[in-house]
C-alpha positions, 0 to 999 in steps of 0.5 A, a space after each residue: 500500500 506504501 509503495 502505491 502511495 509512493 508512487 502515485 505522489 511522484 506521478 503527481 509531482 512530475 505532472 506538477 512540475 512545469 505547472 509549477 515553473 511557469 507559476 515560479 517565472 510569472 510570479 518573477 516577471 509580475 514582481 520585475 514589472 512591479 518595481 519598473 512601474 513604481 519607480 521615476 522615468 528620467 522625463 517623470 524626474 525632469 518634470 519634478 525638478 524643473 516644478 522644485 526649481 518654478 516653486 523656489 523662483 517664486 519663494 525666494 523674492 518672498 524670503 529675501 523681502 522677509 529678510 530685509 524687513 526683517 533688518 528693518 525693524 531690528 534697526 528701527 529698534 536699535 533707533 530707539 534704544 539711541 533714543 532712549 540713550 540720548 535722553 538719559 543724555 539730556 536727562 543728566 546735562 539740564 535737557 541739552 543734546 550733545 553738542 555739534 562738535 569735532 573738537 579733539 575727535 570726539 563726536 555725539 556717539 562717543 559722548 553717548 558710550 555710558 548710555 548705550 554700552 553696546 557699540 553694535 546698537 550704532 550699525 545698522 544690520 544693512 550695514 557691512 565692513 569697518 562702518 563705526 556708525 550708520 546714523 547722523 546726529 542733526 547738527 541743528 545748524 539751522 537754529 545756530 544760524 537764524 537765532 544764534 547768529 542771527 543770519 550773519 554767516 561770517 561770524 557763524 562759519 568762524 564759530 564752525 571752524 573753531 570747533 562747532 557749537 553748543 549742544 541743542 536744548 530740547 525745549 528749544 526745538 518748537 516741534 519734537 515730534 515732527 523734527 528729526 534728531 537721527 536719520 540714516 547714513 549712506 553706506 558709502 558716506 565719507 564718515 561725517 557724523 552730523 547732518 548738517 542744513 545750510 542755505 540751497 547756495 551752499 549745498 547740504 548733507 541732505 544730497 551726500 550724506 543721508 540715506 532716503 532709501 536704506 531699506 527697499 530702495 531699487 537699483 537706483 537708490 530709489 524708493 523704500 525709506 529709512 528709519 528716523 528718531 526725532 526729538 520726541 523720543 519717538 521712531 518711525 519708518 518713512 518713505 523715501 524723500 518724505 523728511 524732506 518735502 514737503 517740510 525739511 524735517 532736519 531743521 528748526 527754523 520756519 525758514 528752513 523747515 519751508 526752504 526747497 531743496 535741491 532734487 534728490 
């Protein structure tokens, strides 16, 4: 009965056999032709590259503008620790501003270092290199012209070149929150650390020194603004040329405050 049994098995096996081989190489084939269609055709993988390359063009103007708001603030913020600075300043020498003066190299940021201690709040994060300072100081030079000397400018340029003149009082100034004491500087300023009004015949700082358009301006240095304190104490954003039309921010005197400017 054994043998039968043996026998009959190996019949069914032999029988069996190509069955099972061609079962064994579709089951190969199928699984080969799987793996080929789940994977990237060289065009399938061109396409997703060039869609990654579309998307990051369109993100990245995104980013960068995120970014240079980003240094906007934080230098609208530096602005106003100066401003807190320069008030304590005024606080401890009877409401006066530091003084408009060059007289033995030192200048309004080196008479505020016991008030601001930290160097980096003077450069603004849009600034790059040796830039010691990324602000000006207004010189008020308007006030000193008109009430000081009133409107004789040989005496008032002798006292200039001797050395400069007084700090400004602060109760002096007849509009604080609408006249500028810091402003913005030209990365590419000569190094001068006051911006300084004079008459249209003689030019102004206005044309050389201050940046209108530090933050957002085109190729052309047009356009996006810069951030200012004024004498108030407060900081804001303006646009680009609004400190100076239609009313020169920087100045004091009607007569300057009202005076056209040079196009810039």
């Amino acid at each position: 009965m054994q043998r039968i049994l043996n026998d009959k098995s190996e019949d069914i096996s032999n029988s069996e056999m190509p069955r099972l081989k061609e079962l064994m190489h579709v089951s190969r084939r199928d699984r080969a032709r799987s793996m080929t269609d789940s994977g990237f055709t060289l065009i399938e993988l061109l396409v997703v590259i060039a869609i990654i390359g579309l998307l990051a063009s369109m993100l990245l103007p995104t980013l960068s503008k995120a970014k240079e708001r980003a240094k906007r603030t934080q230098c609208l913020s530096q602005v106003r620790q100066i401003q807190l600075a320069i008030q304590m300043y005024a606080d401890d020498h009877d409401d006066y501003l530091p003084p408009r003066s060059y007289q033995s190299g030192a200048v309004w940021m080196d008479r505020m270092q016991s008030y601001h201690q930290n160097p980096s709040v003077l450069r603004c994060p849009m600034d790059r290199g040796e830039t010691r300072t990324s602000y000006l100081f207004n010189g008020f030079l308007d006030y000193f012209a008109v009430e000081s000397f009133q409107g004789d400018w040989d005496s008032f340029f002798g006292a200039y070149k001797a050395g400069g003149f007084p700090g400004m009082k602060l109760t002096s100034v007849p509009e604080p929150s609408n006249t500028i004491l810091i402003g913005e500087r030209k990365t590419d300023s000569d190094g001068d650390a006051y911006m300084d009004i004079w008459p249209p015949e003689y030019g102004s700082d206005h044309l050389t020194e201050v940046a209108h358009g530090k933050h957002g301006a085109d190729a052309a240095g047009r356009g996006g603004g810069s951030n200012y304190g004024f004498v108030d104490g407060s900081a804001r954003f303006l646009k680009f040329g609004e400190a100076f039309s239609p009313l020169n921010l920087w100045a004091v005197t009607e007569r300057f405050r009202n005076a056209s400017l040079p196009e810039l």
